[in-house]
C-alpha positions as CSV (number, residue, x, y, z in Angstrom):
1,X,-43.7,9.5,-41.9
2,X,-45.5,8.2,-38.8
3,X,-44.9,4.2,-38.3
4,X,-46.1,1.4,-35.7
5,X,-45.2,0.6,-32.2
6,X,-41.3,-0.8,-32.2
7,X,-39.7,0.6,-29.4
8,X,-41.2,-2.4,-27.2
9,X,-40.7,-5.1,-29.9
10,X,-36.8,-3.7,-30.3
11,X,-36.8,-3.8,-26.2
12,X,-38.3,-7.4,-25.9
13,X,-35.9,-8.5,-28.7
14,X,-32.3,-7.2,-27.3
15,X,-34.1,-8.4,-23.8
16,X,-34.3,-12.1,-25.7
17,X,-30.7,-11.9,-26.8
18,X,-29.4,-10.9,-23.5
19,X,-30.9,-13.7,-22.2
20,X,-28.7,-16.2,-24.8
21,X,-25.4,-14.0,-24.5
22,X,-23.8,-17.3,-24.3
23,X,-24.5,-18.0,-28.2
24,X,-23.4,-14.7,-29.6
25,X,-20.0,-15.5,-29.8
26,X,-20.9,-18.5,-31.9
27,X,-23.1,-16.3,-34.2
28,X,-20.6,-13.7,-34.4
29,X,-17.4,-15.9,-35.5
30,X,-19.8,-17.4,-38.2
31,X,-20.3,-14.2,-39.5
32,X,-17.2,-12.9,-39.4
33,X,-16.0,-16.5,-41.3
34,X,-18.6,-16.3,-43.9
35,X,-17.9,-12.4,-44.4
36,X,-14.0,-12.7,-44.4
37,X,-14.2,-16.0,-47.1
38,X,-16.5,-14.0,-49.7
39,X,-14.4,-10.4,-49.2
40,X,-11.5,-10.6,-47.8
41,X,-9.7,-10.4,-44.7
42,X,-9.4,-6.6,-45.5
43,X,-11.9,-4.2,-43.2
44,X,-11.4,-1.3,-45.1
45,X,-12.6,-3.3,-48.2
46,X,-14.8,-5.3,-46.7
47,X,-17.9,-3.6,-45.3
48,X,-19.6,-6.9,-44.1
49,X,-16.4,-7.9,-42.4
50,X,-16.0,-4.7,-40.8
51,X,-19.7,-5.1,-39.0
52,X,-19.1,-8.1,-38.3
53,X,-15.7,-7.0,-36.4
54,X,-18.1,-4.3,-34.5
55,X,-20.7,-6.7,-33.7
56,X,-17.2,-9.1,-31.9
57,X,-16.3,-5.9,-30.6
58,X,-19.7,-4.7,-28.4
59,X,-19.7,-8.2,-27.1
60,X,-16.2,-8.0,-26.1
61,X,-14.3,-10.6,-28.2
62,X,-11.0,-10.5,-27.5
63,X,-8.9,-8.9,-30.9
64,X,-6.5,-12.0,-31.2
65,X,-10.1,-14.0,-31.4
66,X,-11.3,-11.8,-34.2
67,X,-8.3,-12.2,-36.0
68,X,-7.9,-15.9,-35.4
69,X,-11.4,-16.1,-37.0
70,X,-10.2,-14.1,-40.2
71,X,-7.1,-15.8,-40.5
72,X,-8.9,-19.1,-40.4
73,X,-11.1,-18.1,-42.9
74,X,-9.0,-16.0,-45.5
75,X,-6.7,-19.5,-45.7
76,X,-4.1,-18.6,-43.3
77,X,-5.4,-21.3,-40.5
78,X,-7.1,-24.5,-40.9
79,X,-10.9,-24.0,-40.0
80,X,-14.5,-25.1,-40.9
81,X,-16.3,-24.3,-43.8
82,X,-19.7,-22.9,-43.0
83,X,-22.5,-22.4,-45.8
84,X,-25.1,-20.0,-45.7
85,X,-29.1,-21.1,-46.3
86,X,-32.1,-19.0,-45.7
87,X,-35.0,-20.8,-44.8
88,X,-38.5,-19.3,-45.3
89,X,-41.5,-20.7,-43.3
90,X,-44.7,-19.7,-41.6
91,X,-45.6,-19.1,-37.9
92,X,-49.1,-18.7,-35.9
93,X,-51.7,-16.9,-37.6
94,X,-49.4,-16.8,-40.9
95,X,-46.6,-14.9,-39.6
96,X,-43.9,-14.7,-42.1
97,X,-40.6,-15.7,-41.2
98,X,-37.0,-16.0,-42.3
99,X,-34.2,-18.2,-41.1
100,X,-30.7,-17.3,-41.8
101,X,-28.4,-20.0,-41.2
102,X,-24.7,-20.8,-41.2
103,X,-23.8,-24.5,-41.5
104,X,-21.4,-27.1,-42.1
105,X,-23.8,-29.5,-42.0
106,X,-27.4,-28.5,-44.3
107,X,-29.2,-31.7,-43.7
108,X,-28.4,-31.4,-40.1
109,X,-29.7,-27.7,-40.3
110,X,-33.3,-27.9,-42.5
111,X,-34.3,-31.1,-39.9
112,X,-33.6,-28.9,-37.1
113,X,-35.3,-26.0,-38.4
114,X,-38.3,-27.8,-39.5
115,X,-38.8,-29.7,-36.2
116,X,-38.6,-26.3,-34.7
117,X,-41.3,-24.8,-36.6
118,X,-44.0,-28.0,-36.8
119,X,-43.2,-28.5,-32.8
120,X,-44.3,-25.2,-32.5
121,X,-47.2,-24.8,-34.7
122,X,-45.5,-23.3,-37.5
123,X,-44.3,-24.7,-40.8
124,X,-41.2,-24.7,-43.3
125,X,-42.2,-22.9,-47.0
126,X,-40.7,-22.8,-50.5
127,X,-38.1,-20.8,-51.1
128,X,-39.6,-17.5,-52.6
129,X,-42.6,-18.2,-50.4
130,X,-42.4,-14.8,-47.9
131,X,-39.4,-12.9,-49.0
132,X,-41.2,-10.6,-50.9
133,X,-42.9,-9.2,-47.8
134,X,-39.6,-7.9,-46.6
135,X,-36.6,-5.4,-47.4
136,X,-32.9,-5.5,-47.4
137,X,-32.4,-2.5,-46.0
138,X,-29.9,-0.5,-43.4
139,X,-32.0,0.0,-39.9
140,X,-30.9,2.6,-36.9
141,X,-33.3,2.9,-34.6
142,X,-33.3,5.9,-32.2
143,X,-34.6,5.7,-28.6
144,X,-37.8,7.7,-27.9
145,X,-37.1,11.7,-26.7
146,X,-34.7,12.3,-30.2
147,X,-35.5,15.3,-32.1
148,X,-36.9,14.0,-35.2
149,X,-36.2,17.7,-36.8
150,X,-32.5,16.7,-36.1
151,X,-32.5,13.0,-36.6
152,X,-34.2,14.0,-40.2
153,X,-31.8,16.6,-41.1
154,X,-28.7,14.7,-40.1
155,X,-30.0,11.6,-41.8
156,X,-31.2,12.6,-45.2
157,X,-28.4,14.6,-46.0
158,X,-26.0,11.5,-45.7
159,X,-28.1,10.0,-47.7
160,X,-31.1,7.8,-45.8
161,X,-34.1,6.5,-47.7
162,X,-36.8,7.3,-45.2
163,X,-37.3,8.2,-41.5
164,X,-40.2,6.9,-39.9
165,X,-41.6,7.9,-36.5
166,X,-42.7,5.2,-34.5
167,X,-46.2,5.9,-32.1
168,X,-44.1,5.4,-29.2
169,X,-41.4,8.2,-30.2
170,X,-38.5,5.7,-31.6
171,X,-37.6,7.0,-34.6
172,X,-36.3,4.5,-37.2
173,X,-34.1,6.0,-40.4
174,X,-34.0,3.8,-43.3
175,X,-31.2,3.4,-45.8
176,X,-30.2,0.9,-48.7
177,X,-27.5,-1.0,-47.8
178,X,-24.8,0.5,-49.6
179,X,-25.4,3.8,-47.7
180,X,-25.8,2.2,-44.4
181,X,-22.1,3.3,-42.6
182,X,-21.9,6.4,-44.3
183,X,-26.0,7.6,-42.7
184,X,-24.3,5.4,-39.0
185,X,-21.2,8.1,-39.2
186,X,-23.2,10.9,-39.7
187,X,-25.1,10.2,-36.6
188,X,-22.8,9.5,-34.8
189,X,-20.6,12.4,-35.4
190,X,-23.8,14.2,-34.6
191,X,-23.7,13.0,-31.4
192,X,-26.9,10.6,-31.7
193,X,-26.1,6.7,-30.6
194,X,-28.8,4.4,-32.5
195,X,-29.8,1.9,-30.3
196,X,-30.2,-0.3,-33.2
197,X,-27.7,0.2,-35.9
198,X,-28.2,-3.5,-38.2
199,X,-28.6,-4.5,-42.5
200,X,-31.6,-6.1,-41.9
201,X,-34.9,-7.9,-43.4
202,X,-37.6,-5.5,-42.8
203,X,-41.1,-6.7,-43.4
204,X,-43.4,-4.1,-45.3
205,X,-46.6,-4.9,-43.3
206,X,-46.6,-6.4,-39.7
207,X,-49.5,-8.6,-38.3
208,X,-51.3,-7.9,-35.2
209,X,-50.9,-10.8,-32.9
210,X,-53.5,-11.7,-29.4
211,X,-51.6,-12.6,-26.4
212,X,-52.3,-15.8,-26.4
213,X,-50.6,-16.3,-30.4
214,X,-47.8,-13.6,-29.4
215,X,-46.7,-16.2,-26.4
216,X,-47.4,-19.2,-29.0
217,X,-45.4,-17.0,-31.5
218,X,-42.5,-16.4,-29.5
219,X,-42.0,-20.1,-28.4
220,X,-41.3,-20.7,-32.5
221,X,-38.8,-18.0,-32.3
222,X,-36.8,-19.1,-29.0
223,X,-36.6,-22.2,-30.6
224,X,-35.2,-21.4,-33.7
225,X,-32.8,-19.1,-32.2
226,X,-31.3,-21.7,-29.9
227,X,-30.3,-24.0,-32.8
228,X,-27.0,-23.7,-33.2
229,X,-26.7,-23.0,-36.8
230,X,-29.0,-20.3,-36.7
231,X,-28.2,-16.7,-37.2
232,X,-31.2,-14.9,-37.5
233,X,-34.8,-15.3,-37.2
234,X,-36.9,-12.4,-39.1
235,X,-40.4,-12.2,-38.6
236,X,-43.4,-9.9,-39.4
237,X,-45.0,-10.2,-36.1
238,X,-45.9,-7.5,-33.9
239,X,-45.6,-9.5,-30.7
């Protein structure tokens, strides 16, 4: 199944988060808070947990700070208790977007997201209001010069939903959830590294943006991702 351009959007994006290494961290022990209070300190029951200890672990989080996180979490250290809230808004030319948050603080959190977005030219929605337009799904992108013969053999046998072939040869596999490390594995052991390997929010239909809205666009997401309580910004953009 042939798909749009996302090897450049997938480049720009890491290249963004690069830039803000300094708040991964932050993000990451969040995560790996929330994930540990709702399953478990467990990783081998624990699938959030567990990519959320990878995600520490490619940014090269020391192990006794992973497990000081856990601890702190699970009851066995005194930490902070951090609630997650999606926020759902609209950006320039009605972009859809999505704002996962962690917070400790939810008043503090929907001011700051809302001046982000009317500063910007966007604006905060309902909840309900663009969620439909995307899909909780498993995502590993692979880079451009992959055999899609292979990539599609390997992937669909371990179970992936769908593997799309992006215009400029990325090739994305698509898998529910559930089915997400088992299709990761199965790659790997085939000795093909995604370049992207996330559960994500993927929007069904992606809108076309000029240069001059893709900058205006872009300043919307920069500044939702510098507040601190924000985890993740999805959009349906094609900037």
């Amino acid at each position: 199944m042939a798909g749009h351009s996302k090897w450049a959007n997938i480049q720009h994006r890491k290249g963004r988060q690069d830039e803000k290494r300094g708040k991964v961290w932050t993000r990451v022990i969040r995560e790996i808070m929330v994930a540990a209070r709702a399953g478990g300190g467990d990783l081998q029951v624990n699938p959030r947990l567990r990519l959320a200890v990878e995600k520490a672990k490619a940014a090269n989080m020391p192990a006794d700070t992973i497990k000081r996180n856990i601890d702190k979490a699970t009851g066995n250290l005194e930490g902070v208790h951090y609630e997650e809230i999606r926020y759902e808004g609209y950006g320039i030319g009605g972009v859809a977007l999505m704002v996962d948050t962690m917070t400790d603080n939810k008043v503090r959190t929907v001011a700051e997201v809302r001046h982000a977005l009317s500063k910007h030219g966007g604006n905060l929605g309902t909840d309900g209001s663009v969620a439909f337009q995307f899909k909780h799904c498993g995502q590993l992108i692979l880079a451009p010069g992959t055999s899609e013969d292979a990539v599609m053999e390997v992937a669909l046998e371990a179970g992936a939903q769908d593997v799309v072939t992006d215009e400029d040869g990325a090739i994305e596999v698509l898998t529910d959830p559930a089915d997400f490390e088992v299709v990761k594995a199965a790659l790997d052991k085939a000795g093909m590294q995604p370049a992207v390997a996330e559960i994500t929010y993927r929007a069904d239909i992606t809108i076309e943006l000029s240069e001059e809205d893709s900058l205006k666009m872009q300043k919307i997401i920069d500044a939702l991702e510098d507040l601190d309580d924000v985890q993740e910004v999805y959009h349906n953009a094609a900037l």
